[in-house]
PDB file of N, CA, C and O in Angstrom, chain B, residues numbered from 101:
ATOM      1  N   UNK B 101       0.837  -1.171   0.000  1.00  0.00           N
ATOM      2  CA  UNK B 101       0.000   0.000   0.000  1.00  0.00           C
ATOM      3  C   UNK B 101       0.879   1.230   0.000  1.00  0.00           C
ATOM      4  O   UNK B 101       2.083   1.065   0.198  1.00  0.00           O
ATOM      5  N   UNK B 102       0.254   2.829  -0.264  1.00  0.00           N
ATOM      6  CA  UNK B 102       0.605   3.569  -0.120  1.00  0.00           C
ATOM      7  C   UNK B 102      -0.067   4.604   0.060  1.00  0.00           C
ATOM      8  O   UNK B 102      -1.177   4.679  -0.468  1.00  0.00           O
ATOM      9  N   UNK B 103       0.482   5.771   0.928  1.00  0.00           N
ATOM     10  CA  UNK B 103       0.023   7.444   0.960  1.00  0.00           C
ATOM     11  C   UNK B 103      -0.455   7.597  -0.467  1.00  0.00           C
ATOM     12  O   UNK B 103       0.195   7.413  -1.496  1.00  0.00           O
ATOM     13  N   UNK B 104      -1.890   8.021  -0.312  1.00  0.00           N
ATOM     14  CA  UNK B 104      -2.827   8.870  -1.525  1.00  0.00           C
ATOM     15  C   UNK B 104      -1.351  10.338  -1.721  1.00  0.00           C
ATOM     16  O   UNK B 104      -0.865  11.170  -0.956  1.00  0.00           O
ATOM     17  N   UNK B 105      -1.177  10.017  -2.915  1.00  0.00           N
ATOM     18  CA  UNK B 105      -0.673  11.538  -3.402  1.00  0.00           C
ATOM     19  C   UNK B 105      -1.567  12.354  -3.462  1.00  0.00           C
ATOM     20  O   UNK B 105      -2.768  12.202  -3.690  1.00  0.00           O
ATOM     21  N   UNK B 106      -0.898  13.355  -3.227  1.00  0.00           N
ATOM     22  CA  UNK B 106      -1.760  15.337  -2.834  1.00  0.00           C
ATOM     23  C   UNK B 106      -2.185  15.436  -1.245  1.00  0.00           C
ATOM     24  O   UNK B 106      -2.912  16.209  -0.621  1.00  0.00           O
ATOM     25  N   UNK B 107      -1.267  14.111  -0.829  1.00  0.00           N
ATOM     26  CA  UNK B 107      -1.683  14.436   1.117  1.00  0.00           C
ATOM     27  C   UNK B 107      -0.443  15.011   1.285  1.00  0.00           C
ATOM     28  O   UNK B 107       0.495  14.793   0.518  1.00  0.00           O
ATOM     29  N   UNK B 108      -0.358  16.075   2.703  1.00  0.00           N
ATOM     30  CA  UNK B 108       0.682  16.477   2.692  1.00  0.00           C
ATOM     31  C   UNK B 108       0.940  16.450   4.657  1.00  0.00           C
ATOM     32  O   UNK B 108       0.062  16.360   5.514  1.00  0.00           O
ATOM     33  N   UNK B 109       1.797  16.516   4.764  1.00  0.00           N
ATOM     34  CA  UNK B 109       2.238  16.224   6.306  1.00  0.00           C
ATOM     35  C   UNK B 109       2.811  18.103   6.755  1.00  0.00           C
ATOM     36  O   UNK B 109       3.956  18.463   6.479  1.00  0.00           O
ATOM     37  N   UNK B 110       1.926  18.938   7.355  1.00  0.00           N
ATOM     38  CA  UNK B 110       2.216  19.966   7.585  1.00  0.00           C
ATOM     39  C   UNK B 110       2.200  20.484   9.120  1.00  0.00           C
ATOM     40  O   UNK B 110       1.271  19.876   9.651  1.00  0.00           O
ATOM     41  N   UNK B 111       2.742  21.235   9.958  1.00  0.00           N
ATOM     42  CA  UNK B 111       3.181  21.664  11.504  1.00  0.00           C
ATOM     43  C   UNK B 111       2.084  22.740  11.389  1.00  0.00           C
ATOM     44  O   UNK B 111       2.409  23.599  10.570  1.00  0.00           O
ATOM     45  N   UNK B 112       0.887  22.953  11.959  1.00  0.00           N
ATOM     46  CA  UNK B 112       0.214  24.342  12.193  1.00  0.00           C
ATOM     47  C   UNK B 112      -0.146  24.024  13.715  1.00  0.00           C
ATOM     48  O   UNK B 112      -0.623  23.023  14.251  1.00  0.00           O
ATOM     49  N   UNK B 113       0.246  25.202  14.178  1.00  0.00           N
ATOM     50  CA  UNK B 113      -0.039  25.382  16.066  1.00  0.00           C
ATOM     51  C   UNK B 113       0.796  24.772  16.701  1.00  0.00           C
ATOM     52  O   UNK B 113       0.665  24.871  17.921  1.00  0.00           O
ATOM     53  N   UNK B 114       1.923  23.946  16.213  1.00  0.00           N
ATOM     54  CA  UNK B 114       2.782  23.097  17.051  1.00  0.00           C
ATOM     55  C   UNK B 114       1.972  21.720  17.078  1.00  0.00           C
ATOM     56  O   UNK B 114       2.133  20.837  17.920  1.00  0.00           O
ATOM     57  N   UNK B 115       0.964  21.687  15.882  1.00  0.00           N
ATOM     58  CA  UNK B 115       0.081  20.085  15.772  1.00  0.00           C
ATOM     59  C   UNK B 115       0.381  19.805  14.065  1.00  0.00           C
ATOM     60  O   UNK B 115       0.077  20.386  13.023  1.00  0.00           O
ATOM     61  N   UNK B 116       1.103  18.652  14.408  1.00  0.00           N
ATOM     62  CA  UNK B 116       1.296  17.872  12.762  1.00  0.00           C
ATOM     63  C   UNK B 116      -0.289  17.370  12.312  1.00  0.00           C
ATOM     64  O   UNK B 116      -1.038  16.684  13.007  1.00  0.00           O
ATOM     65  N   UNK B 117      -0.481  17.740  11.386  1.00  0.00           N
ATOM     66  CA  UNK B 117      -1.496  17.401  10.403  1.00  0.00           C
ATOM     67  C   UNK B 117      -1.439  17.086   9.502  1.00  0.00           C
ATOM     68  O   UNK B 117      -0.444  17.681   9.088  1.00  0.00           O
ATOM     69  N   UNK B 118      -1.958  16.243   8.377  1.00  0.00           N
ATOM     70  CA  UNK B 118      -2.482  16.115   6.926  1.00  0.00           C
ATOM     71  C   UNK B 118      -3.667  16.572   6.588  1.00  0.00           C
ATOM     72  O   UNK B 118      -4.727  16.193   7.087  1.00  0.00           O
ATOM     73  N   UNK B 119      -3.477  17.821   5.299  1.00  0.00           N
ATOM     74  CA  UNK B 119      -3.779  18.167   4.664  1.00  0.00           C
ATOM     75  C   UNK B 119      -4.223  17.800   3.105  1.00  0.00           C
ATOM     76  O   UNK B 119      -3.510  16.950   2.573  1.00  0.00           O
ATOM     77  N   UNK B 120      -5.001  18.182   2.534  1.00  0.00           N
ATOM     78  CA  UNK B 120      -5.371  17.330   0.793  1.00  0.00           C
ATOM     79  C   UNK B 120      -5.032  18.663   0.050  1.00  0.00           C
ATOM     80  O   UNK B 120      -5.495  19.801   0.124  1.00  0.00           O
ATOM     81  N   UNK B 121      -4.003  18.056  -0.725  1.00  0.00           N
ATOM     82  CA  UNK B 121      -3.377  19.754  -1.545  1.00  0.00           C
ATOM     83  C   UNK B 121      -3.995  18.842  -3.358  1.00  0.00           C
ATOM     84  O   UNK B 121      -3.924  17.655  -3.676  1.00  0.00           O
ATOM     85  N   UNK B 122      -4.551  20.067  -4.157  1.00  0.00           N
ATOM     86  CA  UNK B 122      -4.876  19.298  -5.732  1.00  0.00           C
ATOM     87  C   UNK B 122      -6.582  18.984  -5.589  1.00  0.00           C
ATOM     88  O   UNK B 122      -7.443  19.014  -4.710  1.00  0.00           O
ATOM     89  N   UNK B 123      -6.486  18.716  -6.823  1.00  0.00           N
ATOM     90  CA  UNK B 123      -8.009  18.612  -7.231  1.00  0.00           C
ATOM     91  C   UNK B 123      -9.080  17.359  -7.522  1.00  0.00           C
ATOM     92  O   UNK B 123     -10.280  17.148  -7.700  1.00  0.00           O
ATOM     93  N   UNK B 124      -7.249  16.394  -7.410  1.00  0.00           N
ATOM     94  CA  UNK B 124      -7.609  15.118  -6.910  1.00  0.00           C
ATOM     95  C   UNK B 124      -8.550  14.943  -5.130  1.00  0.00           C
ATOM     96  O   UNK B 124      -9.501  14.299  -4.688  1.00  0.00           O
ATOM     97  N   UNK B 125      -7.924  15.577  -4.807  1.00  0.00           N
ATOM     98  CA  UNK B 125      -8.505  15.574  -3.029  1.00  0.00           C
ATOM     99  C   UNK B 125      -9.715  16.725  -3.038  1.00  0.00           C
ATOM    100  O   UNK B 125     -10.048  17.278  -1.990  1.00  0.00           O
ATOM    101  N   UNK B 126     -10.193  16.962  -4.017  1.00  0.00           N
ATOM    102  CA  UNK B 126     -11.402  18.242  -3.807  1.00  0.00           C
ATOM    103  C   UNK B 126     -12.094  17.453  -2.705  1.00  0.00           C
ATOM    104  O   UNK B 126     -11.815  18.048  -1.664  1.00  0.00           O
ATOM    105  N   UNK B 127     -12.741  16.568  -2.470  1.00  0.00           N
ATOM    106  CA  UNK B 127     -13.830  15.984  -1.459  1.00  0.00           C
ATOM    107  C   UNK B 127     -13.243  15.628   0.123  1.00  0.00           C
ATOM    108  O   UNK B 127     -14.005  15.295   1.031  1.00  0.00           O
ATOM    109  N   UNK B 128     -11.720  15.762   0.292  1.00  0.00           N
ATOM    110  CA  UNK B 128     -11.699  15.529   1.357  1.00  0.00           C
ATOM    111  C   UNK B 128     -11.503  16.896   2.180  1.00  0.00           C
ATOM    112  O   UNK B 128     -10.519  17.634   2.225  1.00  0.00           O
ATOM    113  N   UNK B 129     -12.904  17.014   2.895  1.00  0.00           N
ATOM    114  CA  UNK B 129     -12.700  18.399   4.075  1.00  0.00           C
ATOM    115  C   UNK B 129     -13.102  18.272   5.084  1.00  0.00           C
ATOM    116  O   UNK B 129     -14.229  18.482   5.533  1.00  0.00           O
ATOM    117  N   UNK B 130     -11.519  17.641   5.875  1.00  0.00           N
ATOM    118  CA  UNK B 130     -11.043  17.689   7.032  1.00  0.00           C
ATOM    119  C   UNK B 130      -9.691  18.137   6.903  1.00  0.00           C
ATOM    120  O   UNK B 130      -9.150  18.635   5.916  1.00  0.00           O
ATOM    121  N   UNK B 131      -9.158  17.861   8.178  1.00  0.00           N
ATOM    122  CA  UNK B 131      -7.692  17.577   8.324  1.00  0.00           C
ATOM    123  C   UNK B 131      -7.492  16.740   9.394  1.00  0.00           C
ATOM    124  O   UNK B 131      -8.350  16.744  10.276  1.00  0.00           O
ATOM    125  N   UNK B 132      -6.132  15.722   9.542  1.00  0.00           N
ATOM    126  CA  UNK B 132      -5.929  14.860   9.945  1.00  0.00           C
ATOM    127  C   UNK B 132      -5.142  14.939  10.935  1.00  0.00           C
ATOM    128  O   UNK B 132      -4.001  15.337  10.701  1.00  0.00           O
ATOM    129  N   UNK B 133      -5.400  14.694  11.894  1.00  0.00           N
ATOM    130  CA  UNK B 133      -4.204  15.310  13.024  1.00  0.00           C
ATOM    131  C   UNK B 133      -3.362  14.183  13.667  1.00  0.00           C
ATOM    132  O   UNK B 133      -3.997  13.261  14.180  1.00  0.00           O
ATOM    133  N   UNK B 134      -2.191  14.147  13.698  1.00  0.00           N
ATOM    134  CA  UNK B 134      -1.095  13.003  13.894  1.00  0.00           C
ATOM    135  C   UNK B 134      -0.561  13.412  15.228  1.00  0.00           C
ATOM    136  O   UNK B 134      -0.534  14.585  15.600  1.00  0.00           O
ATOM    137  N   UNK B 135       0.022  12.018  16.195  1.00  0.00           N
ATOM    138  CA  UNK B 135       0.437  12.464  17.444  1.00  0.00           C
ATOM    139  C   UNK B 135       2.157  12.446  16.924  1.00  0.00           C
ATOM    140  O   UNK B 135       2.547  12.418  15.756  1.00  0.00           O
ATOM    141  N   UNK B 136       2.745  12.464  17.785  1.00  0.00           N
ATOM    142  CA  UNK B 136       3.979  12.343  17.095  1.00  0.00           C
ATOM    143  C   UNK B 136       4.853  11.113  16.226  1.00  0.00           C
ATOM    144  O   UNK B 136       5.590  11.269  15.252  1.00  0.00           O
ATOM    145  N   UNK B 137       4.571  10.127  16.789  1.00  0.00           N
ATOM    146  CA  UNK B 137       4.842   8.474  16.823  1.00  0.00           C
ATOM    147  C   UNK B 137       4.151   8.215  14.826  1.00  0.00           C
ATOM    148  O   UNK B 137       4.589   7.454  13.964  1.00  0.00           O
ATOM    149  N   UNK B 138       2.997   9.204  14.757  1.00  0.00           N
ATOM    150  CA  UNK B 138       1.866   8.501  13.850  1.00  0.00           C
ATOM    151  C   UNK B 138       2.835   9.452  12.608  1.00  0.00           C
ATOM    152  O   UNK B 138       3.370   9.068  11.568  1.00  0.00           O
ATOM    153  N   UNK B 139       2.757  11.101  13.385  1.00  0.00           N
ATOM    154  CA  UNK B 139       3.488  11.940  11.828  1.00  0.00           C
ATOM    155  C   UNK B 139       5.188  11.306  11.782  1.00  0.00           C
ATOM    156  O   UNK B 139       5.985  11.779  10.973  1.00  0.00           O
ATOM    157  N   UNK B 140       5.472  10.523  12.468  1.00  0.00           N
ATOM    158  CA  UNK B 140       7.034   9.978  12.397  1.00  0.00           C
ATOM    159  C   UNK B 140       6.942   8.464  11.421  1.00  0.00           C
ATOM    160  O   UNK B 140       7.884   8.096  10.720  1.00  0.00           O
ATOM    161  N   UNK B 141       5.860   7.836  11.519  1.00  0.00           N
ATOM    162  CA  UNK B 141       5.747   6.900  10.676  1.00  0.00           C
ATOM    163  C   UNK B 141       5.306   7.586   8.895  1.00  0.00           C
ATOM    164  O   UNK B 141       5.547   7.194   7.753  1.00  0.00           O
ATOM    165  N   UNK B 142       4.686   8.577   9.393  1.00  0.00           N
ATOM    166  CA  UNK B 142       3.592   9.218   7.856  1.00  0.00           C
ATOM    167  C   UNK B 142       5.215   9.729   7.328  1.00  0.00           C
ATOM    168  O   UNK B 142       5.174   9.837   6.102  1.00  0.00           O
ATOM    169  N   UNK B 143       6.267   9.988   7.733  1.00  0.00           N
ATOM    170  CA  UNK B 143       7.353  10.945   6.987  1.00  0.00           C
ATOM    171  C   UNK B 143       8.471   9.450   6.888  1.00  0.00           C
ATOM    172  O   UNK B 143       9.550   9.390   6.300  1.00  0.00           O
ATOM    173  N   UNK B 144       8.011   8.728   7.405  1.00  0.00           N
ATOM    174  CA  UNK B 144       8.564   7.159   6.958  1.00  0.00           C
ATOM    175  C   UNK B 144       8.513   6.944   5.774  1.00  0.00           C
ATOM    176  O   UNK B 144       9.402   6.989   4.924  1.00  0.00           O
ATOM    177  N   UNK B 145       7.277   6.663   5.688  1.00  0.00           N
ATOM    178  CA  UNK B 145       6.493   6.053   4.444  1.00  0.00           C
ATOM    179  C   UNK B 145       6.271   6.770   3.279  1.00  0.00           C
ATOM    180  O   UNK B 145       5.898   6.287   2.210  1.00  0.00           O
ATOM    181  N   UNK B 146       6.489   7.835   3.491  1.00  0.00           N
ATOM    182  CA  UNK B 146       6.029   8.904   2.634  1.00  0.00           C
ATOM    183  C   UNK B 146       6.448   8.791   1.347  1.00  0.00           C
ATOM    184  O   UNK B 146       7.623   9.121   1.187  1.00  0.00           O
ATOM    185  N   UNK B 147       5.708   8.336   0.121  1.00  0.00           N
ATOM    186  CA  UNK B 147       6.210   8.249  -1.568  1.00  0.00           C
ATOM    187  C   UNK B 147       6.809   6.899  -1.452  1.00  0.00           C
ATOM    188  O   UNK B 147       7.505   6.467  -2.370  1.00  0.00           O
ATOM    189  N   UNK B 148       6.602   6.261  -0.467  1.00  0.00           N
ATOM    190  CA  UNK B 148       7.217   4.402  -0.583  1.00  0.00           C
ATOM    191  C   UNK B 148       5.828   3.965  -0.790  1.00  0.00           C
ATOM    192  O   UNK B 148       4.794   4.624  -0.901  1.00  0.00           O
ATOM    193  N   UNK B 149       6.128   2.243  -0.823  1.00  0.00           N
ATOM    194  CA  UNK B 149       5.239   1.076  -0.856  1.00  0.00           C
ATOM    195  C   UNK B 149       5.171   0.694   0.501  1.00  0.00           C
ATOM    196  O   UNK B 149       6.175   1.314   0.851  1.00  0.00           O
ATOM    197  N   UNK B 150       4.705   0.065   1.719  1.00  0.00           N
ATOM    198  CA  UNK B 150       4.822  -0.024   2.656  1.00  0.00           C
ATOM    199  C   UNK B 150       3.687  -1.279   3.345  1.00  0.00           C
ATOM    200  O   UNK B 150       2.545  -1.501   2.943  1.00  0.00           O
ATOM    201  N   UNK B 151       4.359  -1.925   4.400  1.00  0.00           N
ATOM    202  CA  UNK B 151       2.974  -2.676   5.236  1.00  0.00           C
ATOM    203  C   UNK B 151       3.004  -2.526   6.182  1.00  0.00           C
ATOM    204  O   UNK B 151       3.976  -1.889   6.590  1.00  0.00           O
ATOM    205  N   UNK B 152       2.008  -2.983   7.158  1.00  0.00           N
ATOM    206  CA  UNK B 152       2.034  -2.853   8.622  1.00  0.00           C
ATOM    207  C   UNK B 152       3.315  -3.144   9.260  1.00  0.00           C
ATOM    208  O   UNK B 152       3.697  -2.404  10.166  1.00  0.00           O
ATOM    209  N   UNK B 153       4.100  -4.251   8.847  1.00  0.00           N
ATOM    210  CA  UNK B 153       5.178  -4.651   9.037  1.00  0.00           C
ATOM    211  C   UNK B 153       6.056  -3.976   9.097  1.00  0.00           C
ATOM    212  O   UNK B 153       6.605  -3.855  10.192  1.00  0.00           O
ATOM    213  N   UNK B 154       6.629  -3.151   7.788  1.00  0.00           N
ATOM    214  CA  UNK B 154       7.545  -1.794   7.719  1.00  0.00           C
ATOM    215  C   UNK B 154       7.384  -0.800   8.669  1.00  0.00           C
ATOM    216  O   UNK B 154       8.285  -0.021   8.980  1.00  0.00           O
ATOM    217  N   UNK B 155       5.765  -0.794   9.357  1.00  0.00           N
ATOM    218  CA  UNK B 155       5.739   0.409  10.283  1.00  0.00           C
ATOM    219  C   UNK B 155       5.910  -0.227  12.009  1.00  0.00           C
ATOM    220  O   UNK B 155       6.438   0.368  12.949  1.00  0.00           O
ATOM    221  N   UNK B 156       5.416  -1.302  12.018  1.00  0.00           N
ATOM    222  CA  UNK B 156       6.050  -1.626  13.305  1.00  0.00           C
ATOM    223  C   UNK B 156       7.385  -1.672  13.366  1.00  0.00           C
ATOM    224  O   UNK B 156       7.905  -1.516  14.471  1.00  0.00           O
ATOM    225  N   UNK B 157       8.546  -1.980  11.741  1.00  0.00           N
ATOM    226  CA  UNK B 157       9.872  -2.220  12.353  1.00  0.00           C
ATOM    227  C   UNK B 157      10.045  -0.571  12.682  1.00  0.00           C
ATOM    228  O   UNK B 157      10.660  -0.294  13.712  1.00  0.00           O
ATOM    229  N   UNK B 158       9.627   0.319  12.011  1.00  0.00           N
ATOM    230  CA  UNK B 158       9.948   1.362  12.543  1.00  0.00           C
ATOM    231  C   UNK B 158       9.404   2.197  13.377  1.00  0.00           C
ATOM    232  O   UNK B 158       9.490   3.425  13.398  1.00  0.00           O
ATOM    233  N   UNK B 159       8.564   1.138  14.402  1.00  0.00           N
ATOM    234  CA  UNK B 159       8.671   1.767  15.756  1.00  0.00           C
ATOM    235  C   UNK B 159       9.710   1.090  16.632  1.00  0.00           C
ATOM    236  O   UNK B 159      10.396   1.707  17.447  1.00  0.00           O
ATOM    237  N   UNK B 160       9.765   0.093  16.466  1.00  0.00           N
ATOM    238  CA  UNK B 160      10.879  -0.954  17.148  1.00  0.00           C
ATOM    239  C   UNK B 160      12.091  -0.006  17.196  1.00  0.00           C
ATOM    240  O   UNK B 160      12.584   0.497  18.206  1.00  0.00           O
ATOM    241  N   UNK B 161      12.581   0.183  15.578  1.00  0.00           N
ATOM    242  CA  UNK B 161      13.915   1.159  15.884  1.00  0.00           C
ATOM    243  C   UNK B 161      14.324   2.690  16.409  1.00  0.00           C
ATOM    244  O   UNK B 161      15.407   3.159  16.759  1.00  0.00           O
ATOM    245  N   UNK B 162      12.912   3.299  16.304  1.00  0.00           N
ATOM    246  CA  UNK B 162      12.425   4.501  16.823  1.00  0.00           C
ATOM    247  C   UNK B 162      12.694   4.781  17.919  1.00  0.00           C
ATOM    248  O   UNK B 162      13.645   5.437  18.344  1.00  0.00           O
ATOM    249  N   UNK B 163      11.253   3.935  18.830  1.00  0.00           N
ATOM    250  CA  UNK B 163      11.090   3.652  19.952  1.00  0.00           C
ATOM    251  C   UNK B 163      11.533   2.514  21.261  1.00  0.00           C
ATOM    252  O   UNK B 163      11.320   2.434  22.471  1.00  0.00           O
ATOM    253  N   UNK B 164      12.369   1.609  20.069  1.00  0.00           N
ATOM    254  CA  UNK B 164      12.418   0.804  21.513  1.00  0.00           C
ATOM    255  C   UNK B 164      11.300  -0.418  21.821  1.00  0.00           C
ATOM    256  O   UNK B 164      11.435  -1.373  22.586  1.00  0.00           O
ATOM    257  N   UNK B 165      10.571  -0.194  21.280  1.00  0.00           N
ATOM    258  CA  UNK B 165       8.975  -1.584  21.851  1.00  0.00           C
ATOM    259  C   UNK B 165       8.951  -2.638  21.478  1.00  0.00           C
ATOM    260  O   UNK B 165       9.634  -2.973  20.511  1.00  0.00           O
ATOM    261  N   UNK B 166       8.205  -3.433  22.089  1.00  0.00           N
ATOM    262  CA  UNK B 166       8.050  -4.633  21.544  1.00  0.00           C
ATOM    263  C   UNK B 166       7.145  -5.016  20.379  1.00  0.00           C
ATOM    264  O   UNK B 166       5.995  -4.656  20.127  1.00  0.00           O
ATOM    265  N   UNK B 167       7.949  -5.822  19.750  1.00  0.00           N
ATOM    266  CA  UNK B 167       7.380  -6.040  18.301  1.00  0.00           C
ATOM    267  C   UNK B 167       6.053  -6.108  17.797  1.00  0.00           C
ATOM    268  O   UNK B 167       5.520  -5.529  16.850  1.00  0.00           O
ATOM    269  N   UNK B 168       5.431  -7.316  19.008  1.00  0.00           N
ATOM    270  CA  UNK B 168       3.969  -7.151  19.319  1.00  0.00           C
ATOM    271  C   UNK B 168       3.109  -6.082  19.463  1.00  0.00           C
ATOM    272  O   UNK B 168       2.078  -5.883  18.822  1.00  0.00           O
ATOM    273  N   UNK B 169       3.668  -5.290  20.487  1.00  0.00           N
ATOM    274  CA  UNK B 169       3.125  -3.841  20.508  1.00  0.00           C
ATOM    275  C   UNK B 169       2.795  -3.134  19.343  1.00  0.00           C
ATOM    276  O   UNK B 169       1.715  -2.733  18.910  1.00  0.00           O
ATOM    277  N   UNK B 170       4.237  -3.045  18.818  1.00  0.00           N
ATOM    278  CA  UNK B 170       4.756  -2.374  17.542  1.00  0.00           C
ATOM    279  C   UNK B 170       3.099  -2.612  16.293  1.00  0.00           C
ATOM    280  O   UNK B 170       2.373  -1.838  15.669  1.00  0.00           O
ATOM    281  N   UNK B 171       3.146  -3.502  16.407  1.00  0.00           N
ATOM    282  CA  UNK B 171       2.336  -4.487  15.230  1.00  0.00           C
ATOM    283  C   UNK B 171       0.765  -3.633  15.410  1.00  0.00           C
ATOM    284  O   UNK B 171       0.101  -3.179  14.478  1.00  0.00           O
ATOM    285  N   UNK B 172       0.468  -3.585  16.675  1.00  0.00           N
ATOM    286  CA  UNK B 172      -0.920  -3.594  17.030  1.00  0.00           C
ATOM    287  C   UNK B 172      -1.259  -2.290  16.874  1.00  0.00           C
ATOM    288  O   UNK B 172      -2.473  -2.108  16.789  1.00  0.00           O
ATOM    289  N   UNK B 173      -0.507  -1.229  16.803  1.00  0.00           N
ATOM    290  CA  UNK B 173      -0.517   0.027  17.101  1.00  0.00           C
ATOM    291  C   UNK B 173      -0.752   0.549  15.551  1.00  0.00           C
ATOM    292  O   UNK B 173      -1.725   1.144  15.088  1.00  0.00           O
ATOM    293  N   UNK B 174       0.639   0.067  14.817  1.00  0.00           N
ATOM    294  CA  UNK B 174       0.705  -0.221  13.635  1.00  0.00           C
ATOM    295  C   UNK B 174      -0.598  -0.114  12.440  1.00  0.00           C
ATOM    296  O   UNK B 174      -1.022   0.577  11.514  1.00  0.00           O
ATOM    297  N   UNK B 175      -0.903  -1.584  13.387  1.00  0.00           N
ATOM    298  CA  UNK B 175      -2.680  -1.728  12.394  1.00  0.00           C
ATOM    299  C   UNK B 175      -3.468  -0.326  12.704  1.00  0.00           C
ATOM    300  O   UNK B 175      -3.901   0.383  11.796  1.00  0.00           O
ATOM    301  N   UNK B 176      -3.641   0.076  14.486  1.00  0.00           N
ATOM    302  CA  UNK B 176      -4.890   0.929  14.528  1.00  0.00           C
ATOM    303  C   UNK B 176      -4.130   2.307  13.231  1.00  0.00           C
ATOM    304  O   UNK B 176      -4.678   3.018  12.388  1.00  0.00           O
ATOM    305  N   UNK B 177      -3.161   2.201  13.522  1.00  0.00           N
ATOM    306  CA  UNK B 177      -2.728   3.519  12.711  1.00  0.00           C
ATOM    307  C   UNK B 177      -3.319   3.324  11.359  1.00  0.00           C
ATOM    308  O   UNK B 177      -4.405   3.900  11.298  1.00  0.00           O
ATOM    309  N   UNK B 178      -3.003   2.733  10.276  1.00  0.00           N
ATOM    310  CA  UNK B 178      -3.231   2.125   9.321  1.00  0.00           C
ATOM    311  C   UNK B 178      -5.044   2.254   9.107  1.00  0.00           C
ATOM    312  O   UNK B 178      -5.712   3.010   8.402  1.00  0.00           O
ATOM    313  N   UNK B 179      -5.377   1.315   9.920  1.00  0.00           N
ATOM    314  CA  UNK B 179      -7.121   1.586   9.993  1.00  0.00           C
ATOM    315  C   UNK B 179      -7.911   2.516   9.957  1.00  0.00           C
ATOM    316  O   UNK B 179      -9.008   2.740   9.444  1.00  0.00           O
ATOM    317  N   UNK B 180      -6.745   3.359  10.970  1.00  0.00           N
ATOM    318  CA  UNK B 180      -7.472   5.379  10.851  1.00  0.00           C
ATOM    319  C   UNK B 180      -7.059   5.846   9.829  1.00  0.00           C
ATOM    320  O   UNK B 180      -7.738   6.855   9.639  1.00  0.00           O
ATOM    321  N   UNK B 181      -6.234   5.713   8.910  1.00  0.00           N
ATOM    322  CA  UNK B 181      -5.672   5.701   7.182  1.00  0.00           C
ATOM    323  C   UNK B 181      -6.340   5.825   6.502  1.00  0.00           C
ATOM    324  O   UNK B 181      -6.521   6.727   5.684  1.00  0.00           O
ATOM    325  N   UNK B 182      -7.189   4.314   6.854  1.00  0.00           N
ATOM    326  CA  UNK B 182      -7.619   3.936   5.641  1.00  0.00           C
ATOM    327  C   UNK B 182      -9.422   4.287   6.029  1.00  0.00           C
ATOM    328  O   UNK B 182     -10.350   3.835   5.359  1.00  0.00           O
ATOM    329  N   UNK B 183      -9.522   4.846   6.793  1.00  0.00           N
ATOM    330  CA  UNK B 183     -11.541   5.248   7.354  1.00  0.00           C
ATOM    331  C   UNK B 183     -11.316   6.850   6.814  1.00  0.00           C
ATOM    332  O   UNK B 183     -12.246   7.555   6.423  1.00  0.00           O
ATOM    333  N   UNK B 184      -9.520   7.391   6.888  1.00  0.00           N
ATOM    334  CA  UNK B 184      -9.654   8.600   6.656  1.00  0.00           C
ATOM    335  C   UNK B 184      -9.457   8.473   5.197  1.00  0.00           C
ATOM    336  O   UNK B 184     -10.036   9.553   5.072  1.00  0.00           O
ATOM    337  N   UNK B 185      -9.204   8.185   4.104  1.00  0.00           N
ATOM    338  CA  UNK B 185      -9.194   7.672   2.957  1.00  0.00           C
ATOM    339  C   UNK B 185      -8.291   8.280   2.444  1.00  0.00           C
ATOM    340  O   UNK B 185      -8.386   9.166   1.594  1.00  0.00           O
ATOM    341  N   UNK B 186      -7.140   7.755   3.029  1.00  0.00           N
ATOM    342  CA  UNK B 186      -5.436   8.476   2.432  1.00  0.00           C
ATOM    343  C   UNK B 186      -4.412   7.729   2.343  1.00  0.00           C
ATOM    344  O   UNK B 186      -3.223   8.045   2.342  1.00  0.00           O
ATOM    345  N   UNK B 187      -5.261   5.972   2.209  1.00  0.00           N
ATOM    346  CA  UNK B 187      -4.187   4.984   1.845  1.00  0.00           C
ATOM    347  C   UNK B 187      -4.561   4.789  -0.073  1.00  0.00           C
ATOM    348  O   UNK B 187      -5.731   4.975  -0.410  1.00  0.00           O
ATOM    349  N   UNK B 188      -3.951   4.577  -0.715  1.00  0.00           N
ATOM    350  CA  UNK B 188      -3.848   3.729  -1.992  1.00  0.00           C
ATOM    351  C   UNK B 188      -3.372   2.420  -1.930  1.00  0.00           C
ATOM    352  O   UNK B 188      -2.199   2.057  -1.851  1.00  0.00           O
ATOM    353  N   UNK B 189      -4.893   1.401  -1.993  1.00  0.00           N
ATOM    354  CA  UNK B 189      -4.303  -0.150  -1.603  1.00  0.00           C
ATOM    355  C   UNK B 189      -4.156  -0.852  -2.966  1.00  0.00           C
ATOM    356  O   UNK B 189      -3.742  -2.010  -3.023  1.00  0.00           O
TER     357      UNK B 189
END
C-alpha cells in the first residue's frame, strides 16, 4: 500500500497534520491530526510502498517496543488511514 498523493504532512499550532493539496482531493474536508509516533511513521512512508510490518519495524527502531506492541498500534494507525481515505491499496 501507499500514501494517496496530494496528502501532505504539515506543523500548524505546534500540531502535525495532513492536509489534501490538488483537485484530486477536492472531497476531502477535514484535516488529519497526527500524534507524534503517527506523523514519524507518515514521513517514513512517505512516496514508498509499505505494510504494517515496515511500520512496526519502525517503531521498534524509533522507539524501543516490543514487536507485538509495535504491530498492534501499527494496524490501529493504518485503519485510521484507511476510514480517513489516504491509503492507496
Amino acid at each position: 500500500m501507499k500514501l494517496k498523493s496530494g496528502f501532505v504532512l504539515r506543523e500548524v499550532c505546534n500540531q502535525k497534520i495532513v492536509a489534501a493539496e490538488g483537485l484530486q482531493n477536492i472531497n476531502f474536508n477535514k484535516l488529519l491530526a497526527l500524534n507524534v509516533s503517527a506523523a514519524f511513521l507518515w514521513e517514513e512512508v512517505e512516496g514508498k510502498e509499505f505494510t504494517v510490518e515496515d511500520l512496526a519495524d519502525a517503531l521498534v527502531r524509533e522507539y524501543g517496543i516490543d514487536k507485538e506492541l509495535a504491530l498492534k498500534d501499527s494496524q490501529n494507525l493504518l485503519d485510521s488511514w484507511r476510514a480517513a481515505g489516504v491509503l492507496d491499496e
